[in-house]
N, C-alpha and C positions, 0 to 999 in steps of 0.2 A: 110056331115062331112068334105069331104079335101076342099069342099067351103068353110065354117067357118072358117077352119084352116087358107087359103089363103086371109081370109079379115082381121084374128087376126096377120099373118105376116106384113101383110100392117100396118098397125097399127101401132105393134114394130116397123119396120123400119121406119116410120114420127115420132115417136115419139124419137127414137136414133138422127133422124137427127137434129128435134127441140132443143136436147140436147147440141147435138154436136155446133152448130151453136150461141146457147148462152154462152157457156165456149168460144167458138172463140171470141167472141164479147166482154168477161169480161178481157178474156189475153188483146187483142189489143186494148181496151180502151184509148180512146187520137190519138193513130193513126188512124183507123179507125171507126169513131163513127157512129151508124145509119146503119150499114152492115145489117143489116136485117127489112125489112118493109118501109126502105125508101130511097129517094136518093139521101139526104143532107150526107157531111161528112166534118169531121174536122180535119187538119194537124199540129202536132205540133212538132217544129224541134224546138230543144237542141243545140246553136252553142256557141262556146267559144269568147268571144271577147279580151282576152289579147293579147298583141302585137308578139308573140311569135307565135299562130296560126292564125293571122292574115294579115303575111308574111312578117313580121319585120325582116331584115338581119342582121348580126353585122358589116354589112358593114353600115347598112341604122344608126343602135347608134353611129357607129363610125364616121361619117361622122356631125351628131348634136351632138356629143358628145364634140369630138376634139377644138372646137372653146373657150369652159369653161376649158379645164384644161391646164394650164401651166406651164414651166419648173422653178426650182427654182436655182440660185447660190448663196453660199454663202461663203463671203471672209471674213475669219477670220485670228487672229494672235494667234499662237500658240508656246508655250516652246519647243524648241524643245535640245536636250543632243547635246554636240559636242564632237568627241571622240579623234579627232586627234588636237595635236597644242594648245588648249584654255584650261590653266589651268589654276587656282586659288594659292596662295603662300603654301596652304595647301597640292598639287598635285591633287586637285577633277578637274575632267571636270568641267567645266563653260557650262551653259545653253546661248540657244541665242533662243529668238524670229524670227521667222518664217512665214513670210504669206501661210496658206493654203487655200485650195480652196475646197468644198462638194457642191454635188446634192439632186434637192429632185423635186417633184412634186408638183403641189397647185390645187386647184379648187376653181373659182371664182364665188363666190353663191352671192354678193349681187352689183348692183349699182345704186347709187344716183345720183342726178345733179354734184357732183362735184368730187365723188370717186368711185374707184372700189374696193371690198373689195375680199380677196382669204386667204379662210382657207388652213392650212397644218399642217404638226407634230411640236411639238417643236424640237425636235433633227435635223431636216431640218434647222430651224436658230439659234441655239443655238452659245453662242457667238460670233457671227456674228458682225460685223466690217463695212461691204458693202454686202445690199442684191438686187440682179436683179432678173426682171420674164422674163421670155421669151413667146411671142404668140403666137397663130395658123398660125401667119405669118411671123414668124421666127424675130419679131422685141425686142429686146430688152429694158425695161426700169429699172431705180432703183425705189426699191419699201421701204416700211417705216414700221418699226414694228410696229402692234397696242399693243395688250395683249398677253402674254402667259400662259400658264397653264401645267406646266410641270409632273404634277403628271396624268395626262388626256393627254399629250403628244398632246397638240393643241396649235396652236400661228395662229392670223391671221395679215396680212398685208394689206396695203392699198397704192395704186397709182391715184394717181391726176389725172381724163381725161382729164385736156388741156395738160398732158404731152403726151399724146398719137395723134398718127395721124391719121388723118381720115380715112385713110386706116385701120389700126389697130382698130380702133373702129366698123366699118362695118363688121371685121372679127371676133371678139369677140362676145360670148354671155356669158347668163348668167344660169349658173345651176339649178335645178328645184330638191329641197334638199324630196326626197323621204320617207317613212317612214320603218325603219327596221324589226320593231315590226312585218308587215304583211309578212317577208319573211319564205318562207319553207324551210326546207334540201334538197337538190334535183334541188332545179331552177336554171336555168342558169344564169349567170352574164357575166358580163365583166366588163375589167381592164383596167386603162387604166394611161400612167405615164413615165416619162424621164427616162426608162429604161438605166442603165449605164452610164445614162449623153449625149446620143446619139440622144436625141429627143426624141417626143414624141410614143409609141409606144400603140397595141390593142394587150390584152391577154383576153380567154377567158375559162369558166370553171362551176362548180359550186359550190351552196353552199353545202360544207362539213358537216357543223356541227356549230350549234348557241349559245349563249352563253358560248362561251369555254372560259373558266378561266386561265389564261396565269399570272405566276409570272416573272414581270419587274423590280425587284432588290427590297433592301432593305433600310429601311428608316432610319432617325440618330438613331435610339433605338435598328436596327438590326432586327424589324418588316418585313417579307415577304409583298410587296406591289402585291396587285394581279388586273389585269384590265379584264374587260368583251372583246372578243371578235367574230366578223364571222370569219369564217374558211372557208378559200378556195383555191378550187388547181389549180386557175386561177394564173399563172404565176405570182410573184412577185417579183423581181429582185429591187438589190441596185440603190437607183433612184424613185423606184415608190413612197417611202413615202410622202407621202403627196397627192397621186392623187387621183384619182375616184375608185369605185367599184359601177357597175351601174345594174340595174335591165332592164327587156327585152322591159321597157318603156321609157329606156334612161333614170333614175332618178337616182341620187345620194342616195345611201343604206349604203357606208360605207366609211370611210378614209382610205386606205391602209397604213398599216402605217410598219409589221414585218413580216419574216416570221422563219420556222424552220430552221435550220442551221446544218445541219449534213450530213453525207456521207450516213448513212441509210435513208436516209430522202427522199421524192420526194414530191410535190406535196401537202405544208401544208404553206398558207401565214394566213394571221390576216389583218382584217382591223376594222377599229374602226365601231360600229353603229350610226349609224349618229341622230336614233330617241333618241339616249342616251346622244347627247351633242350640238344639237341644240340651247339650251338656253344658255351652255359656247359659246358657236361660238357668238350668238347675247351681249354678254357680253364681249366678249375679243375685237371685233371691235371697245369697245365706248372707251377703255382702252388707256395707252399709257405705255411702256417698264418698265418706273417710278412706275406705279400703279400695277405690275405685283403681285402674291405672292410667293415669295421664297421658295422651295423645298426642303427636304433635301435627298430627295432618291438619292441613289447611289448604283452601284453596279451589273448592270444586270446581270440577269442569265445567264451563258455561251452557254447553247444551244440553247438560241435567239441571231436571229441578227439583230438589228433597224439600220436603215441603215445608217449608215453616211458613205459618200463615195468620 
């Protein structure tokens, strides 16, 4: 009888093991296939290929990035009140024209044999007079309004490449206009735009929050105009309108165009989606100042501030 016993423990215990060994083999299926009976096996590794864990720096965007976005200046003539000395027979102050001067940003997404074309905001040229871009190599040229679109707060411009020198041509590229649709909450970006009017600068951040509805004044009826935009708390400073917002591929995602404006406030810009206005950008280039359509919004909301600077 303790024989018997001791062949029916044996038993149990190969027959536990057998167990054992097939729940091992059902878990770690894919990793290790074949673990029992034979001694073939199959490895299968899970790697990410976006540029982000593939060891893409925002020095390595910054560096391809810098060459497509450029500074914008724009010299307008503006009313401006005179308080002392200049008065009318009535006693009113008399107004005097003024030349002023604003910054903004551009990014230059498209060139042909004979042009280079660089979207930006409309409030970047808006009644503009004389508009220049400046390039990755600090040279400056006067650029030509194509179309604007002010209610989508987009205008693009165009400069002639025999006005530009060889130099500046070999330093320039051209942007790779990405799509916004595929971005998440959460991904990191970066920014990039004539911060202050001081050159071009990199901020970087992520995205906040997607489709955020932002009211930008009101139309001739007294209608709330309201526009889509990304949200992000990648630095956006007076200046950047009109630059990049780029994805961790270096692609163009958004137009920077506003951000929050408050003392409570930290860390809330807006940039336009770019998969939302791709086909105005390919339309305002064919355009010319003439053929634009006239807007009648006015008004923006006071706790935005679109930058004119």
């Amino acid at each position: 009888m303790p024989h018997r016993m001791t062949n029916t423990n044996r038993r149990m215990n190969l027959l536990k093991q057998a167990v054992s060994l097939t729940l091992c083999a059902a878990l770690f299926t894919g990793a290790s296939a074949g673990a029992v009976g034979t001694t073939a096996s199959t490895t299968t590794t899970a790697s990410c290929t976006c540029a982000a864990c593939s060891g893409t720096s925002i020095a390595d965007i910054a560096e391809t990035s810098l060459p497509f976005v450029v500074s914008i200046t724009n010299i307008s003539v503006q009313e401006a009140q005179q308080y002392f000395d200049r008065f009318d027979r009535y006693g009113h102050n008399q107004n005097e024209l003024e030349e002023t001067t604003s910054v903004g940003s551009g990014i230059i997404f498209e060139q042909t044999d004979d042009v280079l074309y660089i979207v930006t905001n409309y409030h970047v040229v808006e009644d503009a007079t004389t508009l220049s871009v400046g390039f990755v190599d600090d040279e400056v040229y006067e650029a030509e309004l194509c179309g604007t679109d002010e209610d989508n707060d987009l205008a693009v411009l165009k400069v002639p490449l025999d006005d530009l020198s060889a130099d500046t041509r070999a330093a320039i590229s051209v942007a790779v206009l990405g799509g916004s649709d595929a971005m998440r909450v959460g991904e990191q970006v970066v920014a990039i735009g004539n911060a202050l009017g001081y050159g071009q600068s990199v901020t970087t951040g992520i995205i906040s929050a997607l489709n955020r509805s932002i009211s930008t004044g009101t139309d001739a009826q007294g209608n709330t105009v309201q526009a889509t935009y990304i949200q992000t708390d990648a630095a956006i400073n007076p200046g950047n309108s009109g630059g990049a917002l780029l994805n961790m591929d270096g692609e163009v995602i958004g137009i920077n165009t506003a951000k929050l404006a408050s003392t409570e406030v930290e860390g809330m810009g807006y940039a336009i989606p770019i998969s939302d206005v791709k086909d105005i950008i390919d339309e305002l280039k064919t355009q010319t100042p003439q053929q634009q359509t006239v807007s009648q919004q006015s008004g923006s909301a006071p706790m935005y501030y679109f930058f004119r600077f």
